[in-house]
C-alpha positions in Angstrom: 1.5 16.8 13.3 -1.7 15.2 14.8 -1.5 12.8 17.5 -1.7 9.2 16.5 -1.0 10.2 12.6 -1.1 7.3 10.5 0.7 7.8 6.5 -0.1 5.6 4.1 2.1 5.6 0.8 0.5 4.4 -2.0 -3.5 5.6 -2.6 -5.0 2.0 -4.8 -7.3 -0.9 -3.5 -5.2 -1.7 -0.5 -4.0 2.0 0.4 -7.8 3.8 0.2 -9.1 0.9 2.2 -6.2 1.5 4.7 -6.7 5.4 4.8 -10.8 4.8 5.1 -10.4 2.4 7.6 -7.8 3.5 9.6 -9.4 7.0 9.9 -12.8 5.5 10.8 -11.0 4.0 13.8 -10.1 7.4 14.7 -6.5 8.0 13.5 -5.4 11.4 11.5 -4.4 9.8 8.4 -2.2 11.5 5.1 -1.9 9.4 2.7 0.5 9.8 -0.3 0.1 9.1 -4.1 2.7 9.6 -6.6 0.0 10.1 -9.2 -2.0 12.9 -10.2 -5.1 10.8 -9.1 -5.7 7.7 -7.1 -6.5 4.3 -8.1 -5.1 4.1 -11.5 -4.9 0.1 -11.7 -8.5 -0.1 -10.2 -9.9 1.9 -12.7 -8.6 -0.8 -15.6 -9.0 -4.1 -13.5 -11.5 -6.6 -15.1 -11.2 -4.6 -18.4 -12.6 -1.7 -16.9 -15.2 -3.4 -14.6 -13.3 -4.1 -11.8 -13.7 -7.9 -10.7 -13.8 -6.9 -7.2 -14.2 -10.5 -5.4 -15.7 -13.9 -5.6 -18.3 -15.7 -4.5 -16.5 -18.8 -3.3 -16.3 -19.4 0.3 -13.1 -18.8 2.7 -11.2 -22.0 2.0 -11.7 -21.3 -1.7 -10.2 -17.7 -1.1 -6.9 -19.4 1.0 -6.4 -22.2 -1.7 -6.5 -19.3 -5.0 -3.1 -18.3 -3.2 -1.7 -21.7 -2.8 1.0 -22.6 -0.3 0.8 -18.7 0.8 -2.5 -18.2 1.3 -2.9 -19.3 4.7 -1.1 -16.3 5.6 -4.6 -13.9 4.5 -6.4 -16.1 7.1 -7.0 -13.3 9.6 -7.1 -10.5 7.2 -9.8 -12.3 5.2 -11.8 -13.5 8.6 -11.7 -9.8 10.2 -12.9 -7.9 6.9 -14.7 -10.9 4.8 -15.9 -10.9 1.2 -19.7 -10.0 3.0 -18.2 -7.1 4.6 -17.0 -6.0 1.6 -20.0 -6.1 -0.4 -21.6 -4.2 2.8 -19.4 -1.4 1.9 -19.8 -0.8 -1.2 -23.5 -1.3 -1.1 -23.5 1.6 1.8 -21.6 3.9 -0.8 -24.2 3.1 -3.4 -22.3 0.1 -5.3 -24.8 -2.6 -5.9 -23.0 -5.7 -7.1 -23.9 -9.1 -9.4 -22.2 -12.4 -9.9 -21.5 -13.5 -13.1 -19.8 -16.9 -14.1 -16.8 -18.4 -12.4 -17.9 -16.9 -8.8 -17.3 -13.2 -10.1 -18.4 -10.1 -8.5 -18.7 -6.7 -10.4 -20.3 -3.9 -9.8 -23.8 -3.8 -11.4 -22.9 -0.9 -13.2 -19.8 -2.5 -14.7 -17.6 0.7 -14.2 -14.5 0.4 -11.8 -15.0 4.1 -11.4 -17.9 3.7 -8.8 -15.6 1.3 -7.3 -12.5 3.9 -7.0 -15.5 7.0 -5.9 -16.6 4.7 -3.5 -13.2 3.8 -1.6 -12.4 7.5 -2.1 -15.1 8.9 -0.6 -15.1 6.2 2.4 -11.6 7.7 3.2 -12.7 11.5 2.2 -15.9 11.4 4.7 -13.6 10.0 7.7 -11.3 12.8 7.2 -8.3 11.4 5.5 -5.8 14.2 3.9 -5.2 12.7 0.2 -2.6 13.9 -1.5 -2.0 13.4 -4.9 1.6 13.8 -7.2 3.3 13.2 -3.9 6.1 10.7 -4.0 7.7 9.3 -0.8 11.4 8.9 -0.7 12.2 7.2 1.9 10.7 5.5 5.1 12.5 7.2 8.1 13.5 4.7 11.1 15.8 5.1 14.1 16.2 2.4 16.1 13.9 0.0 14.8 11.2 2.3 15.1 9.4 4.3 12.3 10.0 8.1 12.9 8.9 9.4 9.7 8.9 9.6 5.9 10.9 11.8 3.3 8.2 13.4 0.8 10.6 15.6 -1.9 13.0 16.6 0.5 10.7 17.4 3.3 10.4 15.2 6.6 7.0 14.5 7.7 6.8 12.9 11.3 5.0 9.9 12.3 5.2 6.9 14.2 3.1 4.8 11.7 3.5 3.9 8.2 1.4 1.5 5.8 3.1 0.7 2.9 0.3 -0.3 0.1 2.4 1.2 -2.9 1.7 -2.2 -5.3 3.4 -4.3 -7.3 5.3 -4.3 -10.7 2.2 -5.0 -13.2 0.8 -2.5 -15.2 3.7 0.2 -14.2 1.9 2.7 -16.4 -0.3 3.3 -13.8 2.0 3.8 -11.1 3.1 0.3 -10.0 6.7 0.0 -10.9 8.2 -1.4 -8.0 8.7 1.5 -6.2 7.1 -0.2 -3.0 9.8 -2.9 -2.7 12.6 0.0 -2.7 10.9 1.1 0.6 11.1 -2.0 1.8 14.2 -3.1 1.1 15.3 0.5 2.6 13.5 -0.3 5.8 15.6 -3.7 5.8 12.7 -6.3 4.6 13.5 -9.2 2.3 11.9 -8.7 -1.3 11.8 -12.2 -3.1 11.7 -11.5 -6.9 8.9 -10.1 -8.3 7.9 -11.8 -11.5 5.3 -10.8 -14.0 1.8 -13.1 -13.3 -1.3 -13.7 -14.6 0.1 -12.9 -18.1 0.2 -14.2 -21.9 2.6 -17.0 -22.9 5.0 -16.9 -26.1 5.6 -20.1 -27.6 8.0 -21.3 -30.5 6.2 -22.7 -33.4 5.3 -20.8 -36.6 2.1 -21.7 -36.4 0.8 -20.3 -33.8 0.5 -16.4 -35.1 -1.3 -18.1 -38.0 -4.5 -18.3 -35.8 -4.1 -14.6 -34.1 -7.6 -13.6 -32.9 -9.0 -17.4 -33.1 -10.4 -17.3 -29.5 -11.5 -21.3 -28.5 -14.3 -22.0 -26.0 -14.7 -25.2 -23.9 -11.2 -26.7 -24.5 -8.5 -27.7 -22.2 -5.1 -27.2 -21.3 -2.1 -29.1 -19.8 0.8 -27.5 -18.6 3.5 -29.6 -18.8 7.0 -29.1 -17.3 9.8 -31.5 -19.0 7.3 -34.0 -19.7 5.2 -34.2 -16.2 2.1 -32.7 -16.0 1.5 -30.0 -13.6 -1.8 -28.5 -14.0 -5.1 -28.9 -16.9 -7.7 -26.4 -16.5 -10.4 -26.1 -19.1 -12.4 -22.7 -20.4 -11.8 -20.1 -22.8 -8.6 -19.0 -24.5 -7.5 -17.0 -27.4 -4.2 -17.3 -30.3 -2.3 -14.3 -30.2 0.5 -13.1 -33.1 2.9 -13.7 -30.4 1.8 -17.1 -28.5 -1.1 -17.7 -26.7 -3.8 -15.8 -24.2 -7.3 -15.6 -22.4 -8.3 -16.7 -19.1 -7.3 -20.5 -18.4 -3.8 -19.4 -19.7 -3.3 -16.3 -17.5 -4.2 -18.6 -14.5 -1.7 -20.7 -16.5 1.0 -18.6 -15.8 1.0 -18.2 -12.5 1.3 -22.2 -12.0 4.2 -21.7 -14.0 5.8 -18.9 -12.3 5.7 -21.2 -9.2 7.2 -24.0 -11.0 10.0 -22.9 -12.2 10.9 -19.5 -10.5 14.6 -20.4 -9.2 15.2 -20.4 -13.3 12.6 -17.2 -13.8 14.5 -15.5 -11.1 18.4 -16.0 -13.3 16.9 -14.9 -16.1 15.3 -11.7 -14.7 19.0 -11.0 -14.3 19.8 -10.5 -17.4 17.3 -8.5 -18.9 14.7 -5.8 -18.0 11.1 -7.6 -17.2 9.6 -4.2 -17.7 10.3 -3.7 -21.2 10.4 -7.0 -22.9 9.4 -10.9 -22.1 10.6 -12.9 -19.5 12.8 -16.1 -21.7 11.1 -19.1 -19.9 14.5 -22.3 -19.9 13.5 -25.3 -21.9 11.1 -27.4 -20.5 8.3 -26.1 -20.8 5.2 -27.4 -23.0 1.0 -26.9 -23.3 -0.7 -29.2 -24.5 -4.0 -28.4 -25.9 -7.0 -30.9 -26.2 -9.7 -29.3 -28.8 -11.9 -32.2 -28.3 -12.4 -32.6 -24.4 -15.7 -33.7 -24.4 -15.0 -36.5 -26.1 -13.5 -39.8 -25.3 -10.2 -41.2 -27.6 -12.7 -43.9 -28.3 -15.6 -41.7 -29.3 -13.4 -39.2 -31.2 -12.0 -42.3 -33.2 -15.7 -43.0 -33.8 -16.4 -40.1 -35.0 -14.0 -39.5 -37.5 -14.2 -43.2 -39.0 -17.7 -42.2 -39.6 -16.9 -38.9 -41.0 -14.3 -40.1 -43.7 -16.4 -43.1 -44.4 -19.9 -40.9 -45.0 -17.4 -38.4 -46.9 -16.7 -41.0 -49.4 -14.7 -38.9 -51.7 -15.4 -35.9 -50.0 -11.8 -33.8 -49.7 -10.1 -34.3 -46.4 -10.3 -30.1 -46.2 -14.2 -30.2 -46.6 -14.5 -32.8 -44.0 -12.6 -31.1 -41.4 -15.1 -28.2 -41.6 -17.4 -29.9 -39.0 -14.9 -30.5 -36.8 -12.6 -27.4 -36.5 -12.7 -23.6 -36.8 -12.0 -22.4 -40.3 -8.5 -20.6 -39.5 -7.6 -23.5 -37.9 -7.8 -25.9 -40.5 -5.0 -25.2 -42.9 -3.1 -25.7 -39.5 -4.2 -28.8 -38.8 -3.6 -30.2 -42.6 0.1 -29.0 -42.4 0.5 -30.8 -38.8 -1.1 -34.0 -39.9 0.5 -34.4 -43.2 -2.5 -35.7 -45.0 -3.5 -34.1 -48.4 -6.3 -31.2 -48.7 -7.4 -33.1 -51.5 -7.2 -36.6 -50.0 -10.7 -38.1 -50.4 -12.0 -39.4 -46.7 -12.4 -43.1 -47.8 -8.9 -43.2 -48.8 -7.5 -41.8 -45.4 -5.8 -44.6 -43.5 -5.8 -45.9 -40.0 -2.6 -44.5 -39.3 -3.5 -41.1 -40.9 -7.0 -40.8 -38.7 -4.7 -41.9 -35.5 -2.2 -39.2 -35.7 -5.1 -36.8 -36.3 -6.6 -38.3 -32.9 -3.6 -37.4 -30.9 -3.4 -33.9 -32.9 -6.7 -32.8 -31.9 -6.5 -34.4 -28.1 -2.6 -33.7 -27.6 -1.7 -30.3 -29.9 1.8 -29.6 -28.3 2.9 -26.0 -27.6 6.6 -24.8 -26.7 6.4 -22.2 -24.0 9.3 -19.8 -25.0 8.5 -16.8 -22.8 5.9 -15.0 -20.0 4.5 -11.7 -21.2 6.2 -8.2 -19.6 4.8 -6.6 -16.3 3.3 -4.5 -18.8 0.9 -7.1 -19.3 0.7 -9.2 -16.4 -2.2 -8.4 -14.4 -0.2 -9.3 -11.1 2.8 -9.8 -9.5 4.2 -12.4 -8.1 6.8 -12.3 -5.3 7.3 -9.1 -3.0 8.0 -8.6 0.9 8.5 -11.8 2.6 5.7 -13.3 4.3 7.9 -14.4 6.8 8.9 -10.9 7.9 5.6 -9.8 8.6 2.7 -10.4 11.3 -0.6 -11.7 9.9 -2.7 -10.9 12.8 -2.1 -7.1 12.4 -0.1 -6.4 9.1 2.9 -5.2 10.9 6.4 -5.6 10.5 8.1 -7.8 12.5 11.2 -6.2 11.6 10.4 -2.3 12.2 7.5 -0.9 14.9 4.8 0.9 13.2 5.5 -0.1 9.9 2.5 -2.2 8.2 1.8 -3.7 4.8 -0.8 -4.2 2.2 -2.0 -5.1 -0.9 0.5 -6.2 -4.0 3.7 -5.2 -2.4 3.5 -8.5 -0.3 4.6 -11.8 -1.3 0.9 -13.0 -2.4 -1.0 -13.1 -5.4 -4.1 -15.6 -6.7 -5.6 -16.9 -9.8 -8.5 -14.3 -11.5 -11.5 -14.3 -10.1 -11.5 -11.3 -7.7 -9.2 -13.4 -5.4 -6.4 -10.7 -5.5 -8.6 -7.7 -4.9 -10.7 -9.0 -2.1 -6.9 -9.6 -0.4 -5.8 -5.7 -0.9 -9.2 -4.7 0.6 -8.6 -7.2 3.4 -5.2 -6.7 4.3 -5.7 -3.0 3.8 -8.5 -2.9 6.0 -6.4 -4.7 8.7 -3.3 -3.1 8.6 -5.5 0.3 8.7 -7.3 -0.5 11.8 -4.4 -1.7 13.8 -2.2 1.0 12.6 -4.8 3.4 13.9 -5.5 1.4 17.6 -1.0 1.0 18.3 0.0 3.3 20.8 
């Protein structure tokens, strides 16, 4: 074994930027995938595109990780969202920003993305090895000594630990990280899936599967208070709802009622099936948000008055999707064949509040197998933000989604596993 020999377990985002970096800063570095090939979950982020930051500036970055994300202050100050873009660009990755703040690749293949983290680490002479599982982090004395690799010791004095979350574990990330961690003593709060679909309770929702709904908003509401609206794009499912304002959804819900996510994780297996999310839970979704009560009252006292004897059905064809209307007829209660001028006060009120206030009944949060993210992982509190290293055990550093953090979608999540990975690489490779 090489003097100052750095191994990094775990070959995604955060462990190729670790291995590239740490390397270019002159360590001997081995890093260690369990897969045949590296980079699995990059290759399928932003639907194979790879949403690899965001254009927002640094106080935008800290608040898409909420009450944690002061802790990525250093990491995203030493190895910034222009650095990153530097990279890739000096690897041949030219970048665009599309709506919301996004960055992908101009090419719109994650691949380049993966060839060009690969190749960073490659041309600063890391070993990669792939189909190589680490057992077990070897420390004596509050020191890292070493790691097991399938029965066979491999010495070193410094370990980075970048082996991911629970989301997607077909590609690898199945918690496996948080066993290391809890082996090397580290507190692992309870990862939860995030960033994921949302079941809900009424029969009428799998009515509208594949309706997707642009420019509406959402309320989450959590036993009657509101606790976040967000307004955008978002699609009925056969099993609840989906799309991008309720993924980012999800996550607000995860931190609102986690204590009761956390008892229930106990009693079932958040890998194979939905997480039950307690009663309490309700959206609330607003098809008409560009409109005022008092306009959308307006509107539709014109409407049924001009409709004359115009079918209540035929009317509500200017004013709704086509799937959704025999949905809407059932929930207001007013004939199909009512003729507009007969529809009374009452009637067009309680359509008002149906097309402002549609209530939802949040039942469940979609498996790890769908959520994009995890949230929950080693304690923030245990580790040094400065250099990535445990406070608990010398020489061992973390990265990427096997920490306590994760953000809203917008490249917020990736541009932290390139950050932290790049700073946790560095320092592992200057410690002596």
């Amino acid at each position: 074994m090489k003097k100052n020999t750095v191994i990094v377990i775990g070959l995604g985002a955060a462990g190729l930027m670790a291995s590239g970096s740490a390397s270019e800063a002159g360590a001997a570095v081995i890093g260690m995938e369990k897969n045949p090939q590296p980079g699995r979950k990059v290759l399928i982020s932003g639907k194979g595109r790879c949403n690899v930051t965001n254009s927002g500036d640094l106080q935008d970055f800290i608040q898409a990780f909420g009450k944690k994300g002061q802790f990525l202050y250093g990491a995203l100050t030493r190895f910034t969202r222009d650095d990153l873009l530097a990279f890739f660009s000096r690897y041949g990755v030219e970048t665009v920003t599309e709506r919301g703040g996004r960055i992908f690749p101009v090419s719109e293949l994650s691949a380049d993305i993966l060839n060009a983290l690969v190749k960073h680490a490659k041309s600063n002479h890391s070993e990669l090895n792939y189909s190589s599982p680490v057992d077990k982090i070897v420390i004596a004395k509050g020191k890292v000594i070493g790691v097991i690799s399938r029965n066979l010791e491999i010495a070193t004095d410094r370990v980075i630990l970048t082996a991911g979350g629970s989301s997607y574990p077909g590609t690898g990330s199945n918690g496996e990280g948080y066993r290391l961690a809890a082996q090397a003593g580290h507190t692992i709060v309870t990862p939860l899936p995030s960033l994921t679909s949302l079941e809900t309770r009424e029969d009428w929702v799998p009515k509208l599967q594949g309706l997707s709904l642009k420019n509406v908003e959402l309320t989450l509401k959590i036993k009657g208070k509101a606790v976040e609206t967000k307004f955008g794009e978002m699609i009925f499912t056969h099993f609840g709802v989906s799309g991008p304002i309720v993924l980012d959804m999800s996550r607000t819900l995860v931190e609102s009622i986690r204590p009761a996510l956390e008892k229930a994780v106990q009693s079932h297996n958040p890998f194979q099936k939905a997480l039950h999310v307690p009663e309490g839970a309700e959206l609330s979704l607003n098809l008409k948000p560009a409109l005022s009560l008092e306009q959308l009252t307006a509107r539709l006292q014109r409407d049924f008055y001009t409709g004359g004897k115009k079918f209540y059905a035929s009317i509500l064809k200017d004013l709704l999707p086509a799937s959704l209307i025999p949905v809407m007829i059932d929930l207001s209660g007013i004939p199909r064949d009512k003729a507009g001028n007969q529809i009374s006060k009452k009637e067009r009120d309680y359509l008002v509040q149906l097309l402002t206030n549609l209530p939802m009944t949040v039942s469940g949060l979609r498996s790890f197998t769908e959520a994009i993210v995890t949230s929950g992982g080693v304690s923030l509190k245990e580790v040094d933000p400065r250099t990535m290293e445990s406070k608990l055990v010398k020489g061992l550093y973390f990265a990427g989604e096997v920490l306590d953090l994760d953000a809203k979608t917008g490249g917020y999540n990736l541009q932290a596993a390139f950050s932290t990975g790049y700073l946790a690489g560095v320092n592992a490779a200057s410690k002596t």
